[in-house]
N, C-alpha and C positions, 0 to 999 in steps of 0.2 A: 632393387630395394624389396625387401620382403612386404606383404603383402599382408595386412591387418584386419580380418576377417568382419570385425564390427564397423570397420569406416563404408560409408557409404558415398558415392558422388551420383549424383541423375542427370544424366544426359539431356536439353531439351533441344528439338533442332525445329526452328521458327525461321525458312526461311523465305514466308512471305513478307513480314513483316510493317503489318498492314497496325494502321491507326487504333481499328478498332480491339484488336489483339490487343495493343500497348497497354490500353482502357483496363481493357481484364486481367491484364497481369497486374496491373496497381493495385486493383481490387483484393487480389491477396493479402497485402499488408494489414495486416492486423497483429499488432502486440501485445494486445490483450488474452489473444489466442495464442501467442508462441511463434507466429506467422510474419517475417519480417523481408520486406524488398528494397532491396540496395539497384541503386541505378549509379554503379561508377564514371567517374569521368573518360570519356574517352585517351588510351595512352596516355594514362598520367602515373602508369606504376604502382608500386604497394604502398607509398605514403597516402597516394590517392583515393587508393581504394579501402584504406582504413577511416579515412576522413568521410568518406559515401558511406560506410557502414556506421560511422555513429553517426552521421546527421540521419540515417534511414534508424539507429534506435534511438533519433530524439534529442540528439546530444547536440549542442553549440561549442565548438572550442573559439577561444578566442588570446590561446595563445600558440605557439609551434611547438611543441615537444620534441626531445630527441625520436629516433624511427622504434627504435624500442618502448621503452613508456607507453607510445600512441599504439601499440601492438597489445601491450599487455592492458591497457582502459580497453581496447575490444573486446578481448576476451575476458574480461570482468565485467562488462554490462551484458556478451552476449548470454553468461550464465546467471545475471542480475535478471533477465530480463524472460529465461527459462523459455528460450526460441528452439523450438524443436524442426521449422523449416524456412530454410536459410535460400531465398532464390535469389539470384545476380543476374541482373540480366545485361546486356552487352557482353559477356562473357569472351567472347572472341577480339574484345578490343586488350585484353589484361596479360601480361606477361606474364612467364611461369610462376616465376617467386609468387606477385599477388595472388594468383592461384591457389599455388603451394601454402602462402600464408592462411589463407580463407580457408581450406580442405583440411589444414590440421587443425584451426580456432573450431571447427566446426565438430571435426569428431571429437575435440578434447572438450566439448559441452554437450554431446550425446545428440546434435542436432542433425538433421540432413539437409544436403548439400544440395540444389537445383542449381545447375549452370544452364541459364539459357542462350542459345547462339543462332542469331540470327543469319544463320548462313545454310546451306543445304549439307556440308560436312564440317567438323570441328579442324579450325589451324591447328599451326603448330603445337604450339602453345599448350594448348585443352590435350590436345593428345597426345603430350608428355605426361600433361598431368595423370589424365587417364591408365596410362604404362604402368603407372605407381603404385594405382589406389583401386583397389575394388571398385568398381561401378557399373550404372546400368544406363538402357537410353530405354526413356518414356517417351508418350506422344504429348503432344501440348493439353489434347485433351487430359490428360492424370493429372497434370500439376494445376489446371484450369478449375479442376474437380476440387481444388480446395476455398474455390473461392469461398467464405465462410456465411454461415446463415445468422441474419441478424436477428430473427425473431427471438423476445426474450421472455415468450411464454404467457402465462397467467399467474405470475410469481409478485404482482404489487402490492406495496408496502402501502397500508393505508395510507390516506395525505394528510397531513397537516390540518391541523384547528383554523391555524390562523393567528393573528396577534390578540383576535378578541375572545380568544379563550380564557376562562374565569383564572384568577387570579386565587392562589391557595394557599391562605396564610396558616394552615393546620401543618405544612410539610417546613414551614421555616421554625417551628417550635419543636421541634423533633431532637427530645434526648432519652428517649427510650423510642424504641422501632411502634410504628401505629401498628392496631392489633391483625393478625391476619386474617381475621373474622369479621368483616361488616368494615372495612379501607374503608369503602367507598361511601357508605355513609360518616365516615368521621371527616373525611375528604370533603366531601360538599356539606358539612353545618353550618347554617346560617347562609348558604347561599340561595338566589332566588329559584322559582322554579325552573328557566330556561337555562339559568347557569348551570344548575344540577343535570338539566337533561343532558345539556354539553358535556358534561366530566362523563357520565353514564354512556353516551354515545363513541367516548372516546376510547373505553374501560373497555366495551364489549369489542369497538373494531379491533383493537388491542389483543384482547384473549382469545378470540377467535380465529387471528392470524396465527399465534402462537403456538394454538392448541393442532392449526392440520401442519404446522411445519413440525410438531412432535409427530402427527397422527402420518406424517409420509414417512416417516422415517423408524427402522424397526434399530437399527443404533447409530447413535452417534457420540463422537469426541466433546468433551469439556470445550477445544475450542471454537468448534461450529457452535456449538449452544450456545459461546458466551459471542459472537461474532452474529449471532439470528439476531441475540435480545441488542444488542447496539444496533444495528440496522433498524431493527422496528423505533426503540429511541431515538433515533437520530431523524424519523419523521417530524418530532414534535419539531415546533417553534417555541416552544416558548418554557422553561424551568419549570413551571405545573404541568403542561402536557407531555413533558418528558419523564418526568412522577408517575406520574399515573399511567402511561406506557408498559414502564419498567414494574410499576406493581402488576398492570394484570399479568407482561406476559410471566412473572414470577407464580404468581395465582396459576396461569395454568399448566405450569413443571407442577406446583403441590398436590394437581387436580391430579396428575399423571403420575404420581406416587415419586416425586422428585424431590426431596427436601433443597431448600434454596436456602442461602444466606440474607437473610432482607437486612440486619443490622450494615451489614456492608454498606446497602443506598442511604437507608436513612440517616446514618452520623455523619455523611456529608454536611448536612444541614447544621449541626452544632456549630457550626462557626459561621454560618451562610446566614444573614438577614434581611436578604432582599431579592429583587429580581429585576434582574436587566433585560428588556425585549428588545427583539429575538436570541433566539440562542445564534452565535454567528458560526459556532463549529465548522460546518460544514463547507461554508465559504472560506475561511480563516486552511481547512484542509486541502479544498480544490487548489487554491491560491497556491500554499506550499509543495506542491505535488507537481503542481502546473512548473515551477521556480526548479524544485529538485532533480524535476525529468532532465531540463536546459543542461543541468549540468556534467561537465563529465567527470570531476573530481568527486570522488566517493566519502571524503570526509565531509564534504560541505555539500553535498545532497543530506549525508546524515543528520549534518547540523542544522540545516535549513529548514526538516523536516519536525526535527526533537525540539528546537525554538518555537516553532510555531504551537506546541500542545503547552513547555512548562514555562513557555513567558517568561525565563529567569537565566539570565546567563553565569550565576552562583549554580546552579541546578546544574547547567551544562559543563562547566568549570569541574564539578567534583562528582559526573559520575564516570561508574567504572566499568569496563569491557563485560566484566564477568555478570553485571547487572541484566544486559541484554541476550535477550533468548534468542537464538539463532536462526529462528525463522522470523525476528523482529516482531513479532506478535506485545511482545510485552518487554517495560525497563524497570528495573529494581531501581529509582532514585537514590540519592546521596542519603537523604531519609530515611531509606527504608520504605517508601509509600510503591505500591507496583502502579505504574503506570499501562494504559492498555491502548495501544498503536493503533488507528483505525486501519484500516486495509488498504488504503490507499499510499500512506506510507509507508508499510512493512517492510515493502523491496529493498527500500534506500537504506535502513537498518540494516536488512539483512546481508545484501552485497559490501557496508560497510562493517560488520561483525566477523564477515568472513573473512576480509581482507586484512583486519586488525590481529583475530585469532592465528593465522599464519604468522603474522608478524609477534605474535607474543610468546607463542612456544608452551602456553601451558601456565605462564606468570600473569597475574592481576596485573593489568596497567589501566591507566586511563581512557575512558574512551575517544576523548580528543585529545590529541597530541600537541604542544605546542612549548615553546621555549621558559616559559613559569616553571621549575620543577619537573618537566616533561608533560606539564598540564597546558592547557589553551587558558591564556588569560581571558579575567572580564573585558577587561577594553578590546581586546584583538577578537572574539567573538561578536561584540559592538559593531566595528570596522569591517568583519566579513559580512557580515550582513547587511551594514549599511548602503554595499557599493552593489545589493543585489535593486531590480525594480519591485519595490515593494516598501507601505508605508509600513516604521519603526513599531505603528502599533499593531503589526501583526507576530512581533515578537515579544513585547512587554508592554507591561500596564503603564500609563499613566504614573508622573511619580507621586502624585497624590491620592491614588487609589490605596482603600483600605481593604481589612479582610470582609468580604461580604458583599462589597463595592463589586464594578467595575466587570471584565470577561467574564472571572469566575461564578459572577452570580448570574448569568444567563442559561446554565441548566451543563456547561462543557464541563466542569468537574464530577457531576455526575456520570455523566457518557464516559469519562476516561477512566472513571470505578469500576463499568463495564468490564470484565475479564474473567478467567477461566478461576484465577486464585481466591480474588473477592467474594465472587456467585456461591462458589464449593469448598474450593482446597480451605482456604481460611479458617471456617468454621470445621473441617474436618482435623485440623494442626492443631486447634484450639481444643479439642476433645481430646486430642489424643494427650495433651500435654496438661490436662485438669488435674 
């Protein structure tokens, strides 16, 4: 077989294969990093060792697939999941095939390959595969070399107020944008002195963080900048603290010669008249992220993810392929409104946009497919998520909740205005089209 100059395989030969070795090869695992370890079942073949490989990225199945299907979910979470190194360890208990399947899933997602073999020369097996494919033998130390460093720097997000952060009933009157001269005093009128210190205290740790992550940075993309200022909002608790987050670090792009969009944050509030504590976003996002990782079906990580921000299975029902950005960063709703993906669900977007745009060819289709029209009906979107563990109210409101009421007025419709089109592009379309 000819010989494919960018496949890589790495040799490891472990054969002491001592406890504490074992210890440090797990440590590798990290898929945050792109770093993923498979511990196959011993002689169980390539059903087995695909099944080791999605429970190693995460995945529960809890039905049996044909051998193909379960082949092809690997290799769509392994480039879901953007693994650049792939270690096996048992490697000398696997037959060719699983071999052979793992060394092409690997090079066809640009990953490399560590076989480890606990023996002092490679079987059969390994050294067919070897015959094949370009490769090299490292020592344990190289691949050991990757155990990953956790330290996560001096990069913190201010903390939270807390629940007893003043309450801002200036930002629920809001049908023209408050002025960008003196927020902060129109922000705290009428409040007392501690309450004002509190907004004040929150405004500067706010603008300060905002101003050295401009001040590190000689450029950057629309969507890191619109991905900073959610991050620093997504500290507050509470729909004021999350205000005023988003206005300083807006204040200091203006300081920095950055015109920003503020009309964007504040007409949220034209409809909003209250405020629910705490904001729960961010639990409501761990939750579905935690649910969508479980999964190995890519439609329904998608759906589990997009349910949990638009609360509205009408929303899910009519939107369309072509809505979603293909790094899952952002959704164009059935509305029209752009929706803005936090980071934690992106991937599940994105592995499922990729996986639809293949299937579309270039034509508009829906983005959930289902027997309605070739739409996913309301009640069958109900049903899928009913049989997940998870309470109903982390998909939808109450059915007595009004506009103003209920999730949306805890500060998450703000956060999900959060994005690159709102902040810039908007007001920039809006000019150009005067």
């Amino acid at each position: 077989m000819a010989r494919t100059a960018d496949r890589t395989v790495t040799l490891v030969l472990d054969p002491d294969d001592d406890v504490d070795t074992l210890v440090r090869l797990r440590r590798l695992h990290a898929r945050p990093l792109g770093q993923v370890v498979c511990e196959p079942a011993p002689g169980g073949g390539s059903a087995a060792l695909a099944y080791g490989l999605l429970a190693a990225l995460g995945k529960t199945l809890d039905f049996e697939p044909p051998r193909d299907p379960l082949w092809r979910l690997v290799g769509l979470h392994l480039r879901a999941e953007r693994v650049r190194h792939l270690v096996v360890l048992r490697a000398h208990t696997l037959t060719y095939l699983a071999l052979r399947r793992i060394a092409d899933h690997a090079h066809g997602v640009d990953a490399r390959l560590w076989l480890v073999v606990h023996q002092e020369r490679p079987p059969a097996a390994v050294a067919q595969l070897l015959e094949s494919v370009p490769h090299e033998t490292a020592p344990l130390a190289a691949l050991l070399a990757l155990t990953p460093d956790l330290d996560d720097g001096d990069t913190e997000l201010p903390a939270g107020a807390g629940l007893e952060f003043p309450y801002l009933s200036a930002i629920h009157d809001l049908f023209e944008p408050l002025p960008r001269r003196g927020v902060r005093t129109t922000l705290t009128r009428g409040l007392s002195r501690p309450d004002r210190a509190a907004v004040y205290r929150t405004w500067d740790q706010a603008h300060d963080w905002m101003a050295r992550w401009l001040g590190d940075r000689a450029e950057w993309i629309d969507q890191e900048a619109a991905d900073a200022i959610l991050a620093l909002a997504r500290g507050g608790e509470t729909a004021s603290e999350i205000y005023v987050r988003v206005r300083a670090a807006l204040d200091a792009f203006e300081q920095a010669g950055v015109a920003t969009n503020v009309r964007a944050v504040d007409r949220i509030f034209e409809h909003s008249y209250g405020e629910t504590r705490p904001c729960e976003l961010n639990a409501a996002v761990a939750h579905a992220a935690a649910l969508a990782d479980q999964t190995p079906d890519p439609q329904l990580a998608a759906l589990i993810a997009t349910a949990a921000l638009t609360r509205c299975p009408y929303y899910l029902r009519h939107a369309n392929l072509r809505g979603l950005a293909s790094d899952g960063a952002v959704l164009v709703g059935p509305y029209g409104g752009v929706l803005a993906i936090p980071p934690e669900l992106r991937r599940f977007l994105a592995t499922w946009q990729h996986e639809r745009a293949r299937q579309a060819a270039g034509r508009d289709i829906p983005l959930f497919t289902g027997n309605s029209h070739g739409r996913i009906s309301q009640p069958a979107i109900r049903r899928r998520l009913a049989r997940l563990d998870a309470p109903t109210t982390l998909w939808e409101d109450l059915p007595d909740t009004t506009i103003g009421e209920g999730p949306s007025a805890d500060g998450r419709s703000m956060l999900l205005h959060l994005c690159a089109w709102h902040l810039w592009h908007e007001r920039e379309h809006d000019a150009a089209h005067a």
